[in-house]
Structure formats: structure tokens, C-alpha cells
TIMI-2910 file (N, C-alpha, C, CB; in pm, 1 decimal, decimal comma, always signed):
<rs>
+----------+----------+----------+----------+----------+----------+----------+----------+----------+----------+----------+----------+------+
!      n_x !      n_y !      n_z !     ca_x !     ca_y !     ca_z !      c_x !      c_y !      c_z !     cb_x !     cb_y !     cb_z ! resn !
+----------+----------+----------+----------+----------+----------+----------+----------+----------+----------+----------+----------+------+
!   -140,5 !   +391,3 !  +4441,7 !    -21,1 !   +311,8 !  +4424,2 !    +78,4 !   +389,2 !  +4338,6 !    -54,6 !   +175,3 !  +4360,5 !  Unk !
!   +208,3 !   +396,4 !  +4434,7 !   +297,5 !   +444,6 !  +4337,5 !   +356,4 !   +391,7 !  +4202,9 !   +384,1 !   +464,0 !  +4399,0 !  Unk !
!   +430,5 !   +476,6 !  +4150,9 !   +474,7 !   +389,7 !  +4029,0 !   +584,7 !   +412,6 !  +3957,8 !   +388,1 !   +387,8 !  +3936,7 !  Unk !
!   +707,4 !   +390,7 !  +4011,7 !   +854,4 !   +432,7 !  +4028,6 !   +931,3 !   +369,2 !  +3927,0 !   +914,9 !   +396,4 !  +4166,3 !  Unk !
!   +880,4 !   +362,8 !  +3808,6 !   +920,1 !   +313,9 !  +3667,8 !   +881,6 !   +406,4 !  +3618,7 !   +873,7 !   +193,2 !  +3603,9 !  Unk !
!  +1047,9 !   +477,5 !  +3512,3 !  +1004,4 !   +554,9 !  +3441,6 !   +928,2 !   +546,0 !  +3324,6 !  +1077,3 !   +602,0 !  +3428,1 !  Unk !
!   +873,8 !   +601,9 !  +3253,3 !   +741,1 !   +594,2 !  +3089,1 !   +848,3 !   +515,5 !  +2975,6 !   +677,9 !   +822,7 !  +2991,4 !  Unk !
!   +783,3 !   +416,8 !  +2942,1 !   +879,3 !   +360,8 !  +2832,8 !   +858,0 !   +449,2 !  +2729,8 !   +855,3 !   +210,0 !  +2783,9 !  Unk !
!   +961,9 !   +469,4 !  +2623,7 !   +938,0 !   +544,9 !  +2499,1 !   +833,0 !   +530,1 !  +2438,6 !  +1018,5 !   +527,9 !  +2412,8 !  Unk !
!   +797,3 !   +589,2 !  +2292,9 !   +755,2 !   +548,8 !  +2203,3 !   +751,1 !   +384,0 !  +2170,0 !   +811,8 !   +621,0 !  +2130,9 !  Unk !
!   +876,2 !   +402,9 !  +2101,8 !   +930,5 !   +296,1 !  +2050,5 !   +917,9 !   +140,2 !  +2128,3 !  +1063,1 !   +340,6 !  +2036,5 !  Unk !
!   +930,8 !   +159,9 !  +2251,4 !   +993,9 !    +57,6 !  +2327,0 !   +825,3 !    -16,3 !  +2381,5 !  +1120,8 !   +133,9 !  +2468,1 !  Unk !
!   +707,9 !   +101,7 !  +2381,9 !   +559,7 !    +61,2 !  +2416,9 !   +504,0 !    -25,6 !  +2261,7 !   +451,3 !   +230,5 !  +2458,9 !  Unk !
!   +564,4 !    +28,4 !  +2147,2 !   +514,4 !    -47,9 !  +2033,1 !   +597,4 !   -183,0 !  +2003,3 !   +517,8 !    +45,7 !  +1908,2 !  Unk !
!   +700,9 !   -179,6 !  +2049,5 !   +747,9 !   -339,4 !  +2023,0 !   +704,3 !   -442,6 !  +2156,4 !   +938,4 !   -344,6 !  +2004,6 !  Unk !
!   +628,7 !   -334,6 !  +2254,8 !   +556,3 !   -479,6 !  +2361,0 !   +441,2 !   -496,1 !  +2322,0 !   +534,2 !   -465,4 !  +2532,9 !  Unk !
!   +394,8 !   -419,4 !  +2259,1 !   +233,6 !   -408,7 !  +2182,5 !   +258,7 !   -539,1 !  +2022,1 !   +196,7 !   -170,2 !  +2104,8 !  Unk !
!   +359,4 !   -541,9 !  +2012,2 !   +370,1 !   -639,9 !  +1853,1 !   +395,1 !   -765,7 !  +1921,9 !   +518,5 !   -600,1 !  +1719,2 !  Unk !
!   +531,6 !   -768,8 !  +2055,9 !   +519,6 !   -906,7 !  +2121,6 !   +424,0 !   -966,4 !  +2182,2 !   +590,2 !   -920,6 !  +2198,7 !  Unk !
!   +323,8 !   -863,8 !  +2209,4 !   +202,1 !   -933,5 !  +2325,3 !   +125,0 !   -993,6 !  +2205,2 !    +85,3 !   -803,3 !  +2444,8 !  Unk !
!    +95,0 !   -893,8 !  +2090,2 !     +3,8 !   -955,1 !  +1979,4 !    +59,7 !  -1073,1 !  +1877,9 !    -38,3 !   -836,2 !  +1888,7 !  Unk !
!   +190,3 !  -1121,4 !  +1903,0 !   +245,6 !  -1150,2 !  +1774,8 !   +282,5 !  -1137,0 !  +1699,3 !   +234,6 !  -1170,5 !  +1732,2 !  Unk !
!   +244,2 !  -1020,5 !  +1660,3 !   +294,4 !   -888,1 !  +1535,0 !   +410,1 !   -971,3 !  +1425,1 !   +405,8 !   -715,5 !  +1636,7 !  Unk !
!   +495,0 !   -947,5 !  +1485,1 !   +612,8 !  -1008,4 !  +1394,4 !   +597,8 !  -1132,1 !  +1305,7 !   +721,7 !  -1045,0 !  +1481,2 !  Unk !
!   +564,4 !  -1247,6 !  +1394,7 !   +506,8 !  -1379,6 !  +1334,8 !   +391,7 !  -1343,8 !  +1220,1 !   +435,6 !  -1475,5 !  +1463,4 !  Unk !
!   +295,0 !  -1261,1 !  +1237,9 !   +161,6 !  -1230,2 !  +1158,7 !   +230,7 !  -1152,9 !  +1041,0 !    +34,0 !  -1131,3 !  +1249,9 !  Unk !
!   +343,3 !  -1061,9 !  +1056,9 !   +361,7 !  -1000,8 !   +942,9 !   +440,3 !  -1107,4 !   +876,4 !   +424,0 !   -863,4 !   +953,5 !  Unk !
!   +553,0 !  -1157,4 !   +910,4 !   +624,1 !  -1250,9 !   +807,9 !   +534,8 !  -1347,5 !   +762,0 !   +745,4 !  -1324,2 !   +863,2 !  Unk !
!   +436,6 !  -1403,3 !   +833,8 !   +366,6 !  -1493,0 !   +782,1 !   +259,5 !  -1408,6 !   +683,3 !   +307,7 !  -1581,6 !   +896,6 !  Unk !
!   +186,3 !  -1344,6 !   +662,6 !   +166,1 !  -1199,2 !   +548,2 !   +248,1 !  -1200,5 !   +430,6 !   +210,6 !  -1047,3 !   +616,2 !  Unk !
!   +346,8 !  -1173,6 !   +482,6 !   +507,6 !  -1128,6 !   +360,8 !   +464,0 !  -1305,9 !   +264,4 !   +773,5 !  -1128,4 !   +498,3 !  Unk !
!   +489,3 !  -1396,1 !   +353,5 !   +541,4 !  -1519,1 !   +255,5 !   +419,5 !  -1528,3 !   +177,4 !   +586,3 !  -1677,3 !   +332,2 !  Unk !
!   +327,2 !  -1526,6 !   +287,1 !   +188,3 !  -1574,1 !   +166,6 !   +188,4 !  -1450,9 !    +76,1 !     -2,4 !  -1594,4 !   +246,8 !  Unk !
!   +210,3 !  -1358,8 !   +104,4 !   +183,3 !  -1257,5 !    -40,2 !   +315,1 !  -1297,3 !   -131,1 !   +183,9 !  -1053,2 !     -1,7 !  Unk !
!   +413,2 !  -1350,2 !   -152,4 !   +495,5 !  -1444,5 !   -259,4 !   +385,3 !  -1520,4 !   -385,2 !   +580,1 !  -1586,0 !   -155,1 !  Unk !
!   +306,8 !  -1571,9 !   -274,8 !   +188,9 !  -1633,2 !   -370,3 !   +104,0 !  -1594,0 !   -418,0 !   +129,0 !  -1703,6 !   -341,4 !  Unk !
!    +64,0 !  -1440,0 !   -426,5 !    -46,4 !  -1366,5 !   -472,3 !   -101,4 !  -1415,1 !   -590,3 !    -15,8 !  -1237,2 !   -489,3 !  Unk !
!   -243,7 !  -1362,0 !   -622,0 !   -284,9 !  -1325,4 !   -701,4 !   -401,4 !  -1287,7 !   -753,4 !   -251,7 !  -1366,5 !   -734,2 !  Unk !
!   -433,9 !  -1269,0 !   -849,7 !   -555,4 !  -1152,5 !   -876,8 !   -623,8 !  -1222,1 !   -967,9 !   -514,6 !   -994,9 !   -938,7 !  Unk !
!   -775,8 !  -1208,8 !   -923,6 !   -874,3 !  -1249,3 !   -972,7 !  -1009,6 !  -1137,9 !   -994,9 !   -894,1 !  -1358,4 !   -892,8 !  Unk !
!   -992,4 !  -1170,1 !  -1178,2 !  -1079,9 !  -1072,9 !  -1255,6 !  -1232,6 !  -1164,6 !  -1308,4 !   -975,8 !  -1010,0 !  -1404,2 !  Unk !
!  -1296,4 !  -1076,5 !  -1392,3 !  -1421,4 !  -1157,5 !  -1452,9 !  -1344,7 !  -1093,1 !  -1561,7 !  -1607,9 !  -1131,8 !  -1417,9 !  Unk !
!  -1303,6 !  -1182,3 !  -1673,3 !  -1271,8 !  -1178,4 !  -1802,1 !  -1399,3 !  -1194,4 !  -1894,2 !  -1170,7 !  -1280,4 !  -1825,4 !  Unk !
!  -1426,4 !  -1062,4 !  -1966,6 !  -1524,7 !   -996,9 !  -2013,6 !  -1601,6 !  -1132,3 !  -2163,9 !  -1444,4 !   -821,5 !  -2066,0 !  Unk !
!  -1453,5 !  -1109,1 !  -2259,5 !  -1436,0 !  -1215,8 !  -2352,0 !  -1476,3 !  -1329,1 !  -2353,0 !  -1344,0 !  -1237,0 !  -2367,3 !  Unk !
!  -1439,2 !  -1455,2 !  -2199,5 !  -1431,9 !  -1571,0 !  -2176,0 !  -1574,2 !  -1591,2 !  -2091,3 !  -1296,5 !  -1602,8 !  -2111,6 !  Unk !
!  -1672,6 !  -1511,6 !  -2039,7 !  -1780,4 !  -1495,6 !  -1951,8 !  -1694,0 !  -1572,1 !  -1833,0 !  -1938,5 !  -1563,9 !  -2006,2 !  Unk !
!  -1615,7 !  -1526,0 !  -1768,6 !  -1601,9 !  -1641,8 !  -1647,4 !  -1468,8 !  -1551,5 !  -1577,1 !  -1554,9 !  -1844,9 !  -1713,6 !  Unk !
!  -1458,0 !  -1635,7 !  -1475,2 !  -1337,9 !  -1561,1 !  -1391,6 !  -1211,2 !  -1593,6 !  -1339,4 !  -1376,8 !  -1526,4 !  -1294,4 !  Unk !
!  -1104,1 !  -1514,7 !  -1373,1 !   -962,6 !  -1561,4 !  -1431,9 !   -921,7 !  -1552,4 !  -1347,3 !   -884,3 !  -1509,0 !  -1529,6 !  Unk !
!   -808,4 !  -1640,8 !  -1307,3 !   -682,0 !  -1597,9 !  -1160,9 !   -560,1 !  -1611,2 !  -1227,4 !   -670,7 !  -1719,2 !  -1001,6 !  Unk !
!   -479,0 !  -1459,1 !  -1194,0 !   -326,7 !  -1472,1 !  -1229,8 !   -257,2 !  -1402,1 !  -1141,7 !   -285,6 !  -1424,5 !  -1365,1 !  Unk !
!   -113,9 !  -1469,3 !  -1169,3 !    -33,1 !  -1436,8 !  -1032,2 !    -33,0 !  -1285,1 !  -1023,8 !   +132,5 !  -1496,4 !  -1030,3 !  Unk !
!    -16,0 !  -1200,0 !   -955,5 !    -61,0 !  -1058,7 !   -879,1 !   +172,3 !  -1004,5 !   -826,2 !   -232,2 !  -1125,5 !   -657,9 !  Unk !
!   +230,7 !  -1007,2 !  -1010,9 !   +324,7 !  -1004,6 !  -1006,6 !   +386,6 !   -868,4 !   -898,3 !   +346,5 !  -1019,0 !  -1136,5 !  Unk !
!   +312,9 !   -754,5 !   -882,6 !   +325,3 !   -679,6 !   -826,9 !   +337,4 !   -653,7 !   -691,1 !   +274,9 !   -645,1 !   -865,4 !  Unk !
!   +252,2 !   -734,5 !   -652,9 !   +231,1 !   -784,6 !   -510,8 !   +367,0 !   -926,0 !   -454,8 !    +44,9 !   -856,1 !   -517,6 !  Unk !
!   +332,1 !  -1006,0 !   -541,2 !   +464,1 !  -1077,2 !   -527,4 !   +604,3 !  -1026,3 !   -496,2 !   +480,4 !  -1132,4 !   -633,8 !  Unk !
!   +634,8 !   -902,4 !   -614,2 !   +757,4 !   -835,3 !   -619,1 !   +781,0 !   -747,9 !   -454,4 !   +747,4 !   -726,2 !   -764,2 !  Unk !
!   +671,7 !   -667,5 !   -428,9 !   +695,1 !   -590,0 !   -327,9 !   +752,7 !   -711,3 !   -193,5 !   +545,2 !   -495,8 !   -300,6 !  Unk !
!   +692,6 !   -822,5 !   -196,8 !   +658,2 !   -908,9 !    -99,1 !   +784,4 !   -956,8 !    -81,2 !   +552,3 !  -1007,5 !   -126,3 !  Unk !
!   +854,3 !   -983,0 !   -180,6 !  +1029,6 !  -1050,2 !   -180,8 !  +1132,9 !   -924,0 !   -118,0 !  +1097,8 !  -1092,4 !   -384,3 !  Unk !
!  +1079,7 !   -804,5 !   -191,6 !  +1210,1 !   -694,9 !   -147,6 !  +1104,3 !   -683,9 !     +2,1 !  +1248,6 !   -497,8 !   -279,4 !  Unk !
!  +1051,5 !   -649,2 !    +70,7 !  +1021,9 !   -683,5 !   +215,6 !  +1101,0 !   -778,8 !   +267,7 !   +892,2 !   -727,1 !   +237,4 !  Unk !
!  +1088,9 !   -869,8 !   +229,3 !  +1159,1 !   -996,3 !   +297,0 !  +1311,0 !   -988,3 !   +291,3 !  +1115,8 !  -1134,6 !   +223,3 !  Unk !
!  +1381,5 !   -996,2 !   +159,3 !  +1493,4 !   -947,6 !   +175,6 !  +1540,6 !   -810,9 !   +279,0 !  +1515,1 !   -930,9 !    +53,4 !  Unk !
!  +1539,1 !   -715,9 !   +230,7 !  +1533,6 !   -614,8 !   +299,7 !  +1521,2 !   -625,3 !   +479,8 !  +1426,8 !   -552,6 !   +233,9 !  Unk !
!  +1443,7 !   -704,4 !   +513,0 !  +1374,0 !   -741,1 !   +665,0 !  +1525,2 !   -792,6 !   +659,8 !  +1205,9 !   -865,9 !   +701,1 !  Unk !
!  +1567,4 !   -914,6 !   +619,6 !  +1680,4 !  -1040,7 !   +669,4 !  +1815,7 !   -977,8 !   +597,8 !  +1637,0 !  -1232,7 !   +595,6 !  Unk !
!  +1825,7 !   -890,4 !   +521,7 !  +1958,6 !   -851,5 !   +474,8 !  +1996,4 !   -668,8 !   +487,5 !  +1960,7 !   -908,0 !   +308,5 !  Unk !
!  +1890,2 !   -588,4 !   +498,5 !  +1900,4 !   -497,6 !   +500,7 !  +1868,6 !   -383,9 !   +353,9 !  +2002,5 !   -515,7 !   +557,7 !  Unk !
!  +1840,2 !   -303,4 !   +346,1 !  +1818,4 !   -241,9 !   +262,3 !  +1957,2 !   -169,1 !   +162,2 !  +1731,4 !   -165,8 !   +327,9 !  Unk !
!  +1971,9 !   -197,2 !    +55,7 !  +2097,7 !   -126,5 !    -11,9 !  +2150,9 !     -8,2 !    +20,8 !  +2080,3 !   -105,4 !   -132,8 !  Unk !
!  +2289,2 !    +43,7 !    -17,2 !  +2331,4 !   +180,9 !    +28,7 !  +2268,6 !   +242,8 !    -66,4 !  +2481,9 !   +218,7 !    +40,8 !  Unk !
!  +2223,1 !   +365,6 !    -60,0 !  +2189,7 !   +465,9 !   -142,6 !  +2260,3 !   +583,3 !   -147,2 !  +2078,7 !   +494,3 !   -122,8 !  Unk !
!  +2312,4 !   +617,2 !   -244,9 !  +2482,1 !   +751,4 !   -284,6 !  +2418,7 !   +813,8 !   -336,7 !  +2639,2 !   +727,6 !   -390,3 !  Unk !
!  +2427,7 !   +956,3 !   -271,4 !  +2426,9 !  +1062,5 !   -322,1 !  +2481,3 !  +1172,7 !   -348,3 !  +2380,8 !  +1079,5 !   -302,5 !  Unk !
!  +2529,7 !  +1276,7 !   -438,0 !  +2649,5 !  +1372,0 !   -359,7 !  +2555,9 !  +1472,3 !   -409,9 !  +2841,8 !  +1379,5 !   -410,0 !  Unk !
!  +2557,9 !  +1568,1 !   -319,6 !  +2542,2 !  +1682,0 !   -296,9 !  +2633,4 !  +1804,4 !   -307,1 !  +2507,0 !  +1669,3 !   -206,7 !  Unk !
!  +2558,8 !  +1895,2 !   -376,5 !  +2713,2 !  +2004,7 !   -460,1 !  +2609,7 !  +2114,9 !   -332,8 !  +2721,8 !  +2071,6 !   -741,7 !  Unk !
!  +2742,8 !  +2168,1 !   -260,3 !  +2706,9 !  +2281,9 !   -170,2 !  +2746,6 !  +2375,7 !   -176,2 !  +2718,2 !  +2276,3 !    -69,9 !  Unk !
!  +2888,7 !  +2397,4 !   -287,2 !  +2989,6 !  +2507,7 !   -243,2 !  +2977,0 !  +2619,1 !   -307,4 !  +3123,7 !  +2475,7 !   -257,0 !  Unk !
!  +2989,5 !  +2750,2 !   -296,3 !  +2960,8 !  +2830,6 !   -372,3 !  +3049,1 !  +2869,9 !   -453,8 !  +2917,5 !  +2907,9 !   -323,5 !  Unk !
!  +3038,3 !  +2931,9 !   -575,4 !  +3124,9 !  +2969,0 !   -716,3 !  +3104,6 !  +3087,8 !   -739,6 !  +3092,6 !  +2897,5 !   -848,0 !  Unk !
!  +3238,0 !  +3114,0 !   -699,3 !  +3325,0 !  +3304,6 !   -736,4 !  +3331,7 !  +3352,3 !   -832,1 !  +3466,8 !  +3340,0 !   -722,4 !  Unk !
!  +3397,2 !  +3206,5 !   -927,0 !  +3521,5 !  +3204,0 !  -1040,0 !  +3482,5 !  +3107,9 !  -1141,8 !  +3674,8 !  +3155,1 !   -979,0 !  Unk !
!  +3480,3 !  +3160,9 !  -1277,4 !  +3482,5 !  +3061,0 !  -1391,0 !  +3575,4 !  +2935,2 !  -1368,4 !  +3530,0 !  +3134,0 !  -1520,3 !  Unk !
!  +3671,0 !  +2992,9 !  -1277,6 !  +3761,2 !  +2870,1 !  -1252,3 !  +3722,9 !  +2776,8 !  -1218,4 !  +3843,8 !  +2874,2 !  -1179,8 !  Unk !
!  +3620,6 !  +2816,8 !  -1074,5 !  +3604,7 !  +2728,6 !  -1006,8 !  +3496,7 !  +2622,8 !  -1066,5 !  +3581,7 !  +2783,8 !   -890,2 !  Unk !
!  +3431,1 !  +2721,8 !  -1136,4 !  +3283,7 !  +2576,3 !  -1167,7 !  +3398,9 !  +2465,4 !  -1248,0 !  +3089,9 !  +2643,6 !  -1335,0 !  Unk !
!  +3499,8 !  +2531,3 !  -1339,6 !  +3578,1 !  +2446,6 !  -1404,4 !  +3678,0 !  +2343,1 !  -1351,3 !  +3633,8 !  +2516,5 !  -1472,0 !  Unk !
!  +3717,4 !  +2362,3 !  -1247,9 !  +3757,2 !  +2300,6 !  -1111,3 !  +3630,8 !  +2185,8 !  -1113,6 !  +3755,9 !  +2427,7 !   -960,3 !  Unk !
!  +3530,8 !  +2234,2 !  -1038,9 !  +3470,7 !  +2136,2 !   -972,8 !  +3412,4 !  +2047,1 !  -1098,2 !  +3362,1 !  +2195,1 !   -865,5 !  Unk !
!  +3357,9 !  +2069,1 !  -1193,3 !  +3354,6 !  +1989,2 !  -1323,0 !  +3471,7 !  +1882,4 !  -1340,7 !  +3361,8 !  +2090,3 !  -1443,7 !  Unk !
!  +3585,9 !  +1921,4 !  -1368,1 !  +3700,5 !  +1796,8 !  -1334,1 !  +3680,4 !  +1741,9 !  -1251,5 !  +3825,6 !  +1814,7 !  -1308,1 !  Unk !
!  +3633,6 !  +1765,4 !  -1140,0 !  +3654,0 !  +1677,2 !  -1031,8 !  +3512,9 !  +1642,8 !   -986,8 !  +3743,3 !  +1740,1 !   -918,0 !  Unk !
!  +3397,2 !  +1616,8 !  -1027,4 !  +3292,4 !  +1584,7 !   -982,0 !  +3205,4 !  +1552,9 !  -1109,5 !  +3247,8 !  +1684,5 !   -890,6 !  Unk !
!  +3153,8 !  +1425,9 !  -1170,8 !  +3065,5 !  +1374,2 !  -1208,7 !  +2897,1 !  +1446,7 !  -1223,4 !  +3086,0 !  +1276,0 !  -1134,1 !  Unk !
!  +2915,3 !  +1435,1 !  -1058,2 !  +2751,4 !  +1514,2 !  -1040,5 !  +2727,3 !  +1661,3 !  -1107,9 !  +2717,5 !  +1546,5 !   -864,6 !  Unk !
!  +2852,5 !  +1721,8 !  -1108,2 !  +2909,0 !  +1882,3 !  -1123,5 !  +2859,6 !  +1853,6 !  -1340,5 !  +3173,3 !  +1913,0 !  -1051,7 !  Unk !
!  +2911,9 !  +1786,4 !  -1387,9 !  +2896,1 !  +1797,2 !  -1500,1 !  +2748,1 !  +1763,2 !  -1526,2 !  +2991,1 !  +1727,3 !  -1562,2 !  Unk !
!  +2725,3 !  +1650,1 !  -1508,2 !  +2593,7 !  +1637,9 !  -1556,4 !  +2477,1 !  +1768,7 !  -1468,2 !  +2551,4 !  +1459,9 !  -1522,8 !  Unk !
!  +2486,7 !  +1821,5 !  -1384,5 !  +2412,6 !  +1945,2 !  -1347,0 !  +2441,4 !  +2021,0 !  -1431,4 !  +2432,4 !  +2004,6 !  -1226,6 !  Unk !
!  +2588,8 !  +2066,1 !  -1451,0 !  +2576,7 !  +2177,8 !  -1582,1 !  +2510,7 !  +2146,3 !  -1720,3 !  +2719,6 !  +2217,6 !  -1627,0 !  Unk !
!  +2569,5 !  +2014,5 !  -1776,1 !  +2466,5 !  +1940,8 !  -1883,7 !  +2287,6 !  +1966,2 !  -1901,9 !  +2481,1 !  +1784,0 !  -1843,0 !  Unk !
!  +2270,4 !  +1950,2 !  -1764,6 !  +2129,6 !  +1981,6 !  -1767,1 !  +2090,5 !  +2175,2 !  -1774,4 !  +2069,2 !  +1900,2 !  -1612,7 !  Unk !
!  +2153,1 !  +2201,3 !  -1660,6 !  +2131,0 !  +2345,1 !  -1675,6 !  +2155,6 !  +2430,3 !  -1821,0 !  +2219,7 !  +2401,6 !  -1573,9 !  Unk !
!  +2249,7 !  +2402,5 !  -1879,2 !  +2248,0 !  +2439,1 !  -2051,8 !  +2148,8 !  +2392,9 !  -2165,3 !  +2371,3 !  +2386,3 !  -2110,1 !  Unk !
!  +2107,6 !  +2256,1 !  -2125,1 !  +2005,9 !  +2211,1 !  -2208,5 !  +1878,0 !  +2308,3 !  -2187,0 !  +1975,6 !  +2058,1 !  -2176,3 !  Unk !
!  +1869,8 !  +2330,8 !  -2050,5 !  +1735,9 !  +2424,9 !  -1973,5 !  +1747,7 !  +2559,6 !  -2081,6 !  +1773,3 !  +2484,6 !  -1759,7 !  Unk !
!  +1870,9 !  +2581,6 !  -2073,3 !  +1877,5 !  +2746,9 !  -2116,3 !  +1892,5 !  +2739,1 !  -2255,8 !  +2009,5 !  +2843,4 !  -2050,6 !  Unk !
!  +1965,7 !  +2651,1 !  -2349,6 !  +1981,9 !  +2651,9 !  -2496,2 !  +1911,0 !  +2636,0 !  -2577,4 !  +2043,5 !  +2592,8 !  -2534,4 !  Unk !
!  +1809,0 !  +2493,8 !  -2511,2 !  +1710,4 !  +2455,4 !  -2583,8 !  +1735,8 !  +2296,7 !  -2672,8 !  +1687,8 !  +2581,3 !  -2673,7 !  Unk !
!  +1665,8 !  +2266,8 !  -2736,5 !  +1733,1 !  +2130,0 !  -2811,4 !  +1812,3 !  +2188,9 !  -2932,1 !  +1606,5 !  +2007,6 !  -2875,0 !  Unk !
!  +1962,8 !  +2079,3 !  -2941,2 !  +2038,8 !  +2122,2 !  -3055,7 !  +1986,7 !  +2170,3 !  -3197,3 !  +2113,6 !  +2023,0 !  -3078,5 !  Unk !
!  +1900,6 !  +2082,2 !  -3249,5 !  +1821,0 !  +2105,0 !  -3381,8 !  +1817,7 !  +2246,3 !  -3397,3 !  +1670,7 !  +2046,2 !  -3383,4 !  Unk !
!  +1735,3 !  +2299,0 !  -3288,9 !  +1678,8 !  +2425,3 !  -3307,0 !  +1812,7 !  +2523,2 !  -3311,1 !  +1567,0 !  +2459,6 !  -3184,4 !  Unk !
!  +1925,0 !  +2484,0 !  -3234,7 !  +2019,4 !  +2615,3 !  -3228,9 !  +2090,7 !  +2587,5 !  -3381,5 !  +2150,3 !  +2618,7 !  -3073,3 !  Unk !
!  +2121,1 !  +2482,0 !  -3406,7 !  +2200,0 !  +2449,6 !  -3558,8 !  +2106,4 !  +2552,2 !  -3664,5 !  +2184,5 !  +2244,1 !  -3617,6 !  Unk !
!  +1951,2 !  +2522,2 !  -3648,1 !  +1921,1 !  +2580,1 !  -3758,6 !  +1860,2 !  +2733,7 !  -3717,4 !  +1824,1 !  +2483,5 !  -3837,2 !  Unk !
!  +1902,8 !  +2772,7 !  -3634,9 !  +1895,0 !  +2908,1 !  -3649,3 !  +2017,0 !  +2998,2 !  -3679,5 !  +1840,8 !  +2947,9 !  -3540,7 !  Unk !
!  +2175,8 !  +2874,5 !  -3671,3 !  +2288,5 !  +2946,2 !  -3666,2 !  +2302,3 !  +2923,0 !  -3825,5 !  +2411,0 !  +2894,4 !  -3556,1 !  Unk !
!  +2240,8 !  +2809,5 !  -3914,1 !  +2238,2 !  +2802,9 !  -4049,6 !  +2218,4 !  +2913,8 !  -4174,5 !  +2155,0 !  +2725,4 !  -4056,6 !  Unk !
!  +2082,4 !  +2976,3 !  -4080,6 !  +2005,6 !  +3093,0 !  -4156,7 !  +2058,0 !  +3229,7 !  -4129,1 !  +1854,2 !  +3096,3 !  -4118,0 !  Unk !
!  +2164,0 !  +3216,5 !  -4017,8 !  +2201,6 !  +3377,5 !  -4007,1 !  +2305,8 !  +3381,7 !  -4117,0 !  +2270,0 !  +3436,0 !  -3844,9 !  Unk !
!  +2403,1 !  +3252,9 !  -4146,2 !  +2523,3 !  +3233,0 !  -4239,7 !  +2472,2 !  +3282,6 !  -4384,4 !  +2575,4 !  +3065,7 !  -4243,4 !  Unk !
+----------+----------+----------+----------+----------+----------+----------+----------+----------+----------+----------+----------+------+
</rs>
């Protein structure tokens, strides 16, 4: 028997594999009940065994859910690509870029060391 349908994707074979199983329903229903978590120890002190909410599990369980129904936040980043000729230029891009300063900030701390130490070595040469 022929079979004159082309191969569904990846993608498109795993979301008939979640509708045939339910998938979707089983995970949100997952997500909510893990809202209610929690964790149960043998508290050493009390001989007996404690249940408390499993805040961790809770937390992940809400940003899932949100995230699922609202989307996940933008995330900004800038990226410094350009290359530097000229004292000018790093001084250029420092005015004009945020990211540009605090990279140099860091890169001087890398190379100077902590202030303390440079004050008191410039103390003892005086």
C-alpha cells in the first residue's frame, strides 16, 4: 500500500503523540497540583513525621503556569562587538554604552587589584 502523505516533522508527530495521550491536560493538571506541594521529613527531635509546604516546588510550579498563559519575560542583552583602534574610541563607546563601562570597571578591578592594596602601596613609596 502506497502512501502519498508526506513524513510529518518532528514537531508536528509529538504534538499528535500529547493529543492522543492527553499530554497537555496531564501536565496542567501536574502544574496546579504541584501549587500544593509539599515535603515530608521524619523530624529527628519530635520522633515523628513532619509535612511542610515544598516552597520550591510551589515556586517553580506558578512561573510554569504563568509563563505557559502569559509568556515568558523579555530578556536584554547588549553585546559589545566592535573593535578598538583608538583610546578614543573605547572613550567613545564608554559615553555611550552602560555595558562598555561596567566591562571596563571590571577589567581594571581584574588588573589593579582591590583599592586597599594599591593606596597602601602608593603610601609607602611617599
Amino acid at each position: 500500500m502506497e502512501n502519498n502523505q508526506e513524513p510529518l516533522s518532528t514537531g508536528e508527530n509529538l504534538n499528535e503523540l500529547i493529543a492522543q495521550c492527553g499530554g497537555r491536560d496531564k501536565a496542567l493538571k501536574a502544574l496546579f497540583a504541584g501549587l500544593e506541594a509539599n515535603l515530608t521529613y521524619w523530624d529527628v527531635t519530635a520522633k515523628r513525621m513532619v509535612t511542610v509546604p515544598d516552597h520550591k516546588t510551589r515556586e517553580r510550579c506558578a512561573t510554569r503556569i504563568l509563563e505557559y498563559a502569559e509568556g515568558r519575560p523579555v530578556e536584554r542583552r547588549e553585546v559589545l562587538t566592535k573593535t578598538i583602534t583608538s583610546q578614543e574610541d573605547v572613550i567613545a563607546m564608554a559615553k555611550a554604552s552602560p555595558a562598555m563601562k561596567a566591562a571596563l570597571r571590571e577589567l581594571l578591578a581584574k588588573v589593579s587589584g582591590p583599592p586597599s592594596l594599591e593606596l597602601g602601596a602608593s603610601s609607602k613609596k611617599n
